[in-house]
N, C-alpha and C positions, 0 to 999 in steps of 0.2 A: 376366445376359445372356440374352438370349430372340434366336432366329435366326427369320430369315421365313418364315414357306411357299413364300416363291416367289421365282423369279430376277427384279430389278429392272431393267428395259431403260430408262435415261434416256435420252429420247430428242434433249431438248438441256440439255447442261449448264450453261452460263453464266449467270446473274442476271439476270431481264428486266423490265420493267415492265408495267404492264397491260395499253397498247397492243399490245407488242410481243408477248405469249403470245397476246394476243387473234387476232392474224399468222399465229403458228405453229399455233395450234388448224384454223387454215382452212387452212394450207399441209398441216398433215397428212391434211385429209380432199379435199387436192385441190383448193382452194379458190383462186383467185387473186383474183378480184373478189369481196368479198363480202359490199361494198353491192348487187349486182347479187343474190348468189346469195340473199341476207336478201329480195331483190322479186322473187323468180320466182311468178311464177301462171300464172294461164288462160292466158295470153299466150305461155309457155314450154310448154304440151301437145303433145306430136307426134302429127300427123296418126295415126288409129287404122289408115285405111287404108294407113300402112306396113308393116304387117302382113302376110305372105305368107298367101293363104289369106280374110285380112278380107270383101274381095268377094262370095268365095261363101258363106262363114257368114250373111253378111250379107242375099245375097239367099235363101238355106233357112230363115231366122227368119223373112223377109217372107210366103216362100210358106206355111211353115203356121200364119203369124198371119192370113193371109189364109183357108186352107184350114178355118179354126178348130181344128187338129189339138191331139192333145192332148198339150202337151210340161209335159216334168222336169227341173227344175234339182234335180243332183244333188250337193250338197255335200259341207261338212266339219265336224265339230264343235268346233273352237279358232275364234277370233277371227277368224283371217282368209277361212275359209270359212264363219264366221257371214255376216263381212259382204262375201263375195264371192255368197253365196248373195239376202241382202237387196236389194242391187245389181241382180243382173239379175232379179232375180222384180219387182223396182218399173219397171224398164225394162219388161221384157216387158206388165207390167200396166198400163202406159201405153198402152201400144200396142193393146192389146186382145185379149194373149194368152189362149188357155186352157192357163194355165201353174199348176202346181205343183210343190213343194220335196220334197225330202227328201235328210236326213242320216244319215248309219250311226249305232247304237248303238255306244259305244266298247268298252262289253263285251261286247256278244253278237255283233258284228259284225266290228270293229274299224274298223281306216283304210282309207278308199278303197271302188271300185265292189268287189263280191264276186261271187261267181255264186250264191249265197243271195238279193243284192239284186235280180239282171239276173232271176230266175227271178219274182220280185214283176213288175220292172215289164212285163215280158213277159204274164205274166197278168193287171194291170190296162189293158193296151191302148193303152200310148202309143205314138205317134207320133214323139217326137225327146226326143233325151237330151240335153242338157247339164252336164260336169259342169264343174266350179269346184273350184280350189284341188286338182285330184287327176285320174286318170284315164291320166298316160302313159305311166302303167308297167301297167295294165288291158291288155292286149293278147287274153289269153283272155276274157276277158267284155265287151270290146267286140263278138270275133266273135263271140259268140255272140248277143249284140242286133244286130247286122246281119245277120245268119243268118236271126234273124224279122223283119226286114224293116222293122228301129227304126233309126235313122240316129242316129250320135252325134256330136255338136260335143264335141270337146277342149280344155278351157282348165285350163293349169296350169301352175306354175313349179317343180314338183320336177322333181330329175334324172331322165332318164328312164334306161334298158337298152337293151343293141345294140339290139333290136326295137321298133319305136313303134309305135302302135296302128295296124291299117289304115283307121281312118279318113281321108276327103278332106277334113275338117275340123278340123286341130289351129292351135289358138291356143297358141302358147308364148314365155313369155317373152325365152328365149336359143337355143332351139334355133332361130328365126327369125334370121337376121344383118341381114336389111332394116332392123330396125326399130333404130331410134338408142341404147336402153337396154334391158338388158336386167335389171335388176334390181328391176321391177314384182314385187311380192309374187301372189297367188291373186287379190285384190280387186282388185288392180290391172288384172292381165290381164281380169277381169269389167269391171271399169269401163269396160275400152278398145272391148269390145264395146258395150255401152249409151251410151256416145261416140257411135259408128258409126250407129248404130240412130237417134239425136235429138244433138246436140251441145250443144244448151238440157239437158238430162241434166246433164251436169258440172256447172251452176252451183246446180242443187237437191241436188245431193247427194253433194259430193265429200268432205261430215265423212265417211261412210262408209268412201271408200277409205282417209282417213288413218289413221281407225282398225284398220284389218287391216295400215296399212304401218308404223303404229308396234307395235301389238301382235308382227306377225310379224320385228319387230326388222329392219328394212330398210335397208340405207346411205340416209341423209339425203341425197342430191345428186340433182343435175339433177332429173328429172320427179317423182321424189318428192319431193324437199323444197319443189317447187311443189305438189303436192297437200299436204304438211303444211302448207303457208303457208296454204293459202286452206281450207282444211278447220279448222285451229282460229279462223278469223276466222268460220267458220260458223257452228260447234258451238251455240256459246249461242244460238244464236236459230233451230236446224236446224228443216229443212224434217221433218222426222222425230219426229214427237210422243213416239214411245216413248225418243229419245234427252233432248228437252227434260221428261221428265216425271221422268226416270231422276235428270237432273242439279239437279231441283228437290227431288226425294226426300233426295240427299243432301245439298243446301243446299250443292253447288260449283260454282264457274265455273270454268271451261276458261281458264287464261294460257298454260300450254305445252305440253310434249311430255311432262313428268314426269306433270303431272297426269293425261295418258290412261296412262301406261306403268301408274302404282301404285296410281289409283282409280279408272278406266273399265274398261280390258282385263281385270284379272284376275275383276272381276266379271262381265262377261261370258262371261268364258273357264269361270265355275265350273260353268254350264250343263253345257256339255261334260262337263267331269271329274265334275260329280256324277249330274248327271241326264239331261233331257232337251235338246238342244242348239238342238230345232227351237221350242221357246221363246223363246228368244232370237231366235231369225228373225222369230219372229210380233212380236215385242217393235218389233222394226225396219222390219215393213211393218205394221204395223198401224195402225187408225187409232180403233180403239172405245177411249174411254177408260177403261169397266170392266176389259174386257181389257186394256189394257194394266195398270192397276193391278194386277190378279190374277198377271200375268208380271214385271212387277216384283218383287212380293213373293218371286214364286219365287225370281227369280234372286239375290234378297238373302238367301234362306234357304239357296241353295246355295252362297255363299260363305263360311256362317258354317259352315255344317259344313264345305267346302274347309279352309276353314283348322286346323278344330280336327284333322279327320285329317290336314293335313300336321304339325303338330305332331307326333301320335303316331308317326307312320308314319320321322319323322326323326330323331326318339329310338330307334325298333327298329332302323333303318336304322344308324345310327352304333354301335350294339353291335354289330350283325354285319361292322361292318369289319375286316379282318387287314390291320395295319398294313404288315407285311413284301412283302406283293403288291404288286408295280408295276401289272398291272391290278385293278379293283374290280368284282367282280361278286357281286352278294349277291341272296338269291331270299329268298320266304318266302308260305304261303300268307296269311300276315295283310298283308302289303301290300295297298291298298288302289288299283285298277288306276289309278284316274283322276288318281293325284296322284303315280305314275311318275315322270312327267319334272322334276316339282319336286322330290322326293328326289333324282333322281338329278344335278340339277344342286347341288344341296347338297352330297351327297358329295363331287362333283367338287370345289367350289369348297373342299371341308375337306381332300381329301386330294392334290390336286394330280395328279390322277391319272385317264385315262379308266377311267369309270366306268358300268355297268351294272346297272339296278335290274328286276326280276322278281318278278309275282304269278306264283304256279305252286298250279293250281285241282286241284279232287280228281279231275278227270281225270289229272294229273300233266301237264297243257298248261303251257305259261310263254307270260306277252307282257309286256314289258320295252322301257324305254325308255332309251338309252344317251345319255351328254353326253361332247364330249372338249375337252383343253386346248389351247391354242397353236397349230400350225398342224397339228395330229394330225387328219388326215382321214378322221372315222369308216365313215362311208357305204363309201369305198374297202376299208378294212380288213374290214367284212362282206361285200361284192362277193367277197372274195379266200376267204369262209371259208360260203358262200351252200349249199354243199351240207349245213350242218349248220340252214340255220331254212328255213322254211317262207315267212315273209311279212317282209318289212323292205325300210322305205323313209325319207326324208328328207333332209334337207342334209347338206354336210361334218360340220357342228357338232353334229348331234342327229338321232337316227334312234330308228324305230319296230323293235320285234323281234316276231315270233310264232315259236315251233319248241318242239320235244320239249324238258320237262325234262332228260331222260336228256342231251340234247347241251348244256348248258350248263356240265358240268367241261371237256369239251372243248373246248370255245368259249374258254373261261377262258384253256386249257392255248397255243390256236394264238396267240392275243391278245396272250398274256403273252412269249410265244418271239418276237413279232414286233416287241415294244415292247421287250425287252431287247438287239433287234439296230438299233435306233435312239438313233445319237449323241447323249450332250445329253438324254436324256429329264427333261424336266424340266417345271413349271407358271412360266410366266413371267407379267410385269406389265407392260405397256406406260406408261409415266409420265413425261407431255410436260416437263414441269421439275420443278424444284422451288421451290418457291415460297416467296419471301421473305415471313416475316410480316409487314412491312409492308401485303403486298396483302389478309390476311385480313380482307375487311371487308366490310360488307354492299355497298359502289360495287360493287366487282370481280364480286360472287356475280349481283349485278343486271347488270352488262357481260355476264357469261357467258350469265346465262338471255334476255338479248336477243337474242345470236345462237344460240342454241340447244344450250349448248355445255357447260350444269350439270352431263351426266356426266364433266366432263373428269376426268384421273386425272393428280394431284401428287403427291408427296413433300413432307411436314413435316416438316422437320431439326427435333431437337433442343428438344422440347416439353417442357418441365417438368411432371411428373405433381403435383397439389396431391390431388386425391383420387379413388378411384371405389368404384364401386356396382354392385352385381350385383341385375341387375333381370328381374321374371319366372324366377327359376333358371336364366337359359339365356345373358342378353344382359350385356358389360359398359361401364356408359357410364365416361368419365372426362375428370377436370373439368383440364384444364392450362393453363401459364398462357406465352405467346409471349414473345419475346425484348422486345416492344413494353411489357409489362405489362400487356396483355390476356389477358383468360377464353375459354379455349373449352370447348367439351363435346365430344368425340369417343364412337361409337358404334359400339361391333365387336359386329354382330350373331350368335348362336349361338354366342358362344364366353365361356363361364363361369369357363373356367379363369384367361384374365389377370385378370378381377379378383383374381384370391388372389396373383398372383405380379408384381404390381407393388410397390411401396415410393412413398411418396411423397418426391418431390427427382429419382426417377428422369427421365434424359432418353429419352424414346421416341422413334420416326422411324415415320412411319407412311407409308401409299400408301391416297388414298382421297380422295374428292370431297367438293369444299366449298359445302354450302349453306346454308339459311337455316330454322329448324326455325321452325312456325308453330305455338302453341297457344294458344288462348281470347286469341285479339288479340295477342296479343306473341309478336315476332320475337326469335330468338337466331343466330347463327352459329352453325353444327354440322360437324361432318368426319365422314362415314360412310365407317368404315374397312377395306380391304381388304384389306389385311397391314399387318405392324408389325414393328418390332425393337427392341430394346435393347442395346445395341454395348458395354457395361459392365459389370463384374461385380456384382452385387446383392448385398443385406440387406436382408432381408424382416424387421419385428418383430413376431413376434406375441409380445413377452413378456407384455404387457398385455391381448392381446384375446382375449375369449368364442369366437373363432369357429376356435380354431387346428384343432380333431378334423377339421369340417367341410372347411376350407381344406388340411388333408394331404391330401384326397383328390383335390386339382387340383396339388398339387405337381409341380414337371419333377424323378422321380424317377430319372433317366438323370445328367439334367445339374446336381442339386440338393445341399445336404449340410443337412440339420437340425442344427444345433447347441442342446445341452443344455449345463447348467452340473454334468453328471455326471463330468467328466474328473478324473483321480486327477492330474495336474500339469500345467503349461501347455506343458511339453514334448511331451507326449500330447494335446493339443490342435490344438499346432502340426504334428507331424509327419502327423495325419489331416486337416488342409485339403490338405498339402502333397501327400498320396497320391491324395486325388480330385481334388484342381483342379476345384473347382466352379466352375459359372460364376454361380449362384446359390445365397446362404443365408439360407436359414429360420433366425432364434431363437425357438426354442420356450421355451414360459413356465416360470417361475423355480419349481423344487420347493420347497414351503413348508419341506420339513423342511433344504432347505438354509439357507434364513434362519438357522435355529439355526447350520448348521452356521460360520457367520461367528463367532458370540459363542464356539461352543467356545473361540477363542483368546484372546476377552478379559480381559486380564491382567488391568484391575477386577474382574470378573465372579470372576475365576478366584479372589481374595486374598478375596474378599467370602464366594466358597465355603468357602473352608480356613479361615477365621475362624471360622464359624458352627460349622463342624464338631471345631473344635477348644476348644469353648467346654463339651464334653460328651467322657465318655469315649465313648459312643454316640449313633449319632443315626438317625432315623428316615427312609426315604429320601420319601417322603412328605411330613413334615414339610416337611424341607428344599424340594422341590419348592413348597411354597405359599412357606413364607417368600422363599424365591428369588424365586421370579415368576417360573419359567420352566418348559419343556415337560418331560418324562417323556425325551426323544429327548435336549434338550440336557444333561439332569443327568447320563441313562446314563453320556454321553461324557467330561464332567468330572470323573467319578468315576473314570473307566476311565483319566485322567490321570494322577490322584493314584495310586491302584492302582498303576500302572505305576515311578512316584516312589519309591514304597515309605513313601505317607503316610497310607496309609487301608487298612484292609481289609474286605470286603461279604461277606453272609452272610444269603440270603432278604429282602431289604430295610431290613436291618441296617448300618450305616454303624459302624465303630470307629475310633476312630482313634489311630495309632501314634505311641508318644513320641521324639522326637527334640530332641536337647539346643537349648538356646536359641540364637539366633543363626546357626543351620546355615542355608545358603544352597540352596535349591532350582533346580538349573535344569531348565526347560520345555522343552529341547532332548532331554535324553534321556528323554522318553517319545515311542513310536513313532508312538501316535495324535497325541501334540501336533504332531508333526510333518506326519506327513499329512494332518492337516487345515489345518494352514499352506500346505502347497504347493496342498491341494486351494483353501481361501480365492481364492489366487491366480487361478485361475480363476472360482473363483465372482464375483470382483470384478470382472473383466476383463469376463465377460458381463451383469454388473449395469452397467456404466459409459454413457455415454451414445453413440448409434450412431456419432458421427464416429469416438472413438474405436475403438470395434471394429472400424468400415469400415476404418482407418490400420492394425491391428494386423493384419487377414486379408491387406491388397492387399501388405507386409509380408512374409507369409509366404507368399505366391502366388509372391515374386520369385525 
């Protein structure tokens, strides 16, 4: 039996058909029409100038494009302030600004304006700020660039703090009610500017928004999923050379939303995390093709290390977990800053649990980036504890931390007291049905990725496990076979252990999206799985296989019992199933020296012995051993029979043996060893037998 990580929320339970999930996938996100919502485009844009504020932004970009003044789009270093930043620097650059970029270093600076940054642009002499994707929580180092006499335009969709910046100029997504939506991403809110500015804008270059609305994970409806509609109908053939040059690099085409989620954004995003982030900017306004070349390579070289250090980083990171903490908060100066939030959303997703991940540098600084689960609203719970950090900001979901090592036991200590006076704390799964294998096919996989709907999240009752494989050390795939008599291959990433603690016959139930795995031209159906269970009690056999030493160290030694074939009766076998009640058992492999231990009782064996030996007044124990054909272990014992008999007596490997009148009858019952090893046999037979049997004999003495 294996239990889930997490609480399963079905969200409809009845049996449906294609059509009809395909209904409820849209009724979930809101969806009523949705042939209409599959054709929203240009057509569905709201006016920019419903924007409170639009007008005059609009007419202070005119005036110092006119004035020639010298303005700074100031960004963000993730995806969506790459490409909020790309956006208005190409607008501007239409128009005939003298504009220029820049973004904070994640390490020497962190997120957002600083007053390290305002004291730069202050001393290089611009004229107007713009920042993108960040700025409304800046309150002090706006006034302080107004103070000299630098005018800032505010565009951003983070939350902002009682205090907004004193700017006359903020663009904000939701703090605005005029405007019809309010969940436009950083890019978004940029784009709505360069709207404004030229309305021909949108049609050159709306890939851009899509990708900061799919990167920064944005609900798909209304105005965004018209900008995702006509942004992946652009991509391939984008007005944006550094995009089309990216996408011939890696020899892909753009079909959906996955293919920007898992091989656009994150390379882009590696800039950020590894190196320089205004690379990636230049990647996206540029138009020299050397350059661009040179900045692609970059950014393919920063994703290859991204990765290999989040490897590392989430191997260090899972040692230093304490299982027993309901909050996760782990520090270490080898964490590696840029790839924070990817550890820490790993954790999260391993331990079900909000979670907090921290480099802490030889000053003893910490900055850390935290993820939380279900409707746990992290942002608020820092808000409530804001006297202990220094700088944090972000969404419900995922926020930035800066503050004093010293206060992160405390931080732990208030987090923890807060989360144990919350009902139900728990990691939950949202999962719209479940789904009859019938539907597992590649039609259904194709229905879903037409409206846009591949990450949907099912339930697979009752999957027959045929085999799996632990691949890379870390990942385990498994090959099972549906109620239809079809193959699938399911893939639970980062988790090594169920391969060692499955059984094949096992039925599993997993929660996890079904797609279509693509390699060198051929298609397979795949389920990338998200939790799992197993609702039955197990037998695991390793009597046979190489890899038992390795596979104990992934054992559920809580919930497990290892069975050996070392029990002195079956009544001692039975009554320690009965004391642990496992819910899963290991059979460990068959002690060779037990093999013999079967023949000690063989009454052939045994007359073929006392023959031999009684063919001689002495005999050699040696001897005997070759002529026997058997081990040095099994002679001991059939000696130590007779011995016992009162038919033989040993003496340094000397065998005599004692006269007893002809026709005396022997019985094999009153020797102790004969016996003990009869009862022991019984065991030994019992765990040599084949699994049905043994599964019959354990679920038996479970009852």
């Amino acid at each position: 039996m294996i239990l889930p990580k997490n609480k399963w929320i079905i969200q409809y339970e009845n049996n449906y058909n294609d059509s009809e999930i395909i209904d409820i996938l849209h009724k979930i996100r809101g969806i009523d029409d949705y042939i209409k919502y599959q054709n929203l485009g240009f057509k569905d844009f709201y006016d920019p100038f419903l924007f409170k504020n639009m007008d005059i932004v609009i007419k202070k970009i005119k005036l110092s494009i006119r004035n020639n003044e010298k303005i700074l789009i100031y960004g963000d270093y993730d995806v969506d302030g790459i490409t909020a930043t790309a956006i208005l620097y190409r607008a501007l650059k239409d128009k005939g600004a003298n504009v220029y970029f820049k973004v904070p270093n994640r390490f020497s600076e962190g997120y957002g304006l600083s007053l390290e940054a305002v004291d730069e642009i202050i001393e290089d002499e611009y004229n107007l700020v713009i920042t993108v994707d960040n700025g409304i929580t800046s309150v002090d180092e706006i006034d302080k660039l107004l103070k000299h006499g630098i005018s800032v335009i505010v565009t951003d969709h983070h939350e902002q703090k009682e205090e907004l910046p004193h700017s006359d100029y903020i663009i904000h997504s939701y703090i605005n009610h005029d405007y019809p939506f309010e969940s436009l991403c950083g890019a978004g809110v940029s784009f709505k500017i360069a709207e404004a500015l030229d309305m021909e804008f949108i049609r050159k270059y709306v890939d851009l928004v899509m990708l900061g609305t799919i990167a920064d994970m944005m609900p798909l409806i209304d105005e965004n999923k018209a900008i995702v509609n006509e942004g992946i109908k652009r991509i391939n053939n984008s007005n944006v050379l550094g995009l089309r040059m990216l996408l011939d690099e890696l020899n892909l085409s753009i079909k959906g939303i996955k293919d920007i989620s898992f091989n656009i954004a994150p390379k882009i995003n590696s800039l950020g995390r590894i190196g320089d982030a205004s690379v990636a900017i230049d990647l996206l306004i540029q138009d020299d093709v050397d350059k661009i070349k040179s900045d692609i390579k970059a950014l393919l070289d920063a994703d290859t290390l991204r990765k290999e250090l989040t490897i590392q980083n989430t191997d260090l990171a899972y040692k230093l977990i304490i299982p027993s903490d309901n909050v996760i908060l782990i520090y270490s100066p080898s964490f590696y800053e840029g790839v924070l939030g990817i550890i820490a959303q790993k954790v999260m997703k391993k331990t079900g649990k909000i979670t907090g991940v921290f480099n802490v540098n030889q000053e003893n600084y910490a900055r850390g980036s935290f993820r939380t689960i279900g409707d746990y609203n992290i942002l608020e719970m820092l808000e409530k504890n804001s006297d202990l950090l220094d700088k944090f900001g972000g969404h419900e979901k995922a926020c930035g931390v800066s503050m004093k090592a010293s206060n992160i036991k405390e931080l732990k200590e208030r987090l923890s007291k807060e989360v144990s006076h919350i009902i139900g704390y728990e990691s939950t799964i949202d999962c719209t049905v479940r789904l009859n294998h019938t539907l597992v096919t590649t039609q259904f996989v194709n229905e879903l990725t037409k409206y846009d709907m591949q990450d949907s999240t099912f339930i697979f009752k009752d999957l027959q496990v045929v085999s799996t494989a632990l691949l890379a050390e870390k990942h385990t795939k498994i090959k099972a076979k549906l109620s239809t008599g079809q193959f699938i291959s399911i893939m639970v990433f980062n988790d090594a252990r169920l391969s060692f603690n499955l059984a094949n016959g096992d039925l599993i139930d997993i929660v996890g999206e079904l797609n279509i795995n693509s390699f060198n031209s051929y298609e397979t159906l795949q389920i990338i799985a998200k939790d799992y269970k197993v609702s039955s009690v197990q037998i695991i056999d390793y009597r046979n296989r190489f890899d038992f030493k390795q596979a104990a160290e992934y054992f559920d030694k809580e919930n497990g019992l290892i069975l050996r074939d070392n029990f002195d009766t079956i009544s001692d076998l039975n009554l320690l199933i009965q004391e642990q009640d496992p819910s899963i058992i290991y059979l460990a492999p068959i002690d060779n020296n037990k093999l013999d231990g079967i023949k000690v009782t063989d009454s052939k064996l045994l007359r073929e012995a006392i023959y031999l030996i009684s063919l001689k007044y002495e005999s050699n124990e040696i001897m005997l051993q070759k002529e026997l054909k058997i081990s040095k272990y099994l002679l001991n014992n059939i000696l130590t029979i007779f011995e016992e008999l009162g038919l033989i007596t040993r003496n340094n490997g000397r065998v005599q043996n004692l006269p007893r009148e002809r026709g005396t009858k022997v019985n094999l019952e009153n020797s102790k060893t004969y016996q003990e090893f009869k009862e022991q046999n019984e065991v030994v037979s019992l765990m040599r037998s084949d699994i049905k049997i043994i599964k019959k004999y354990v679920l038996e003495a479970l009852e």
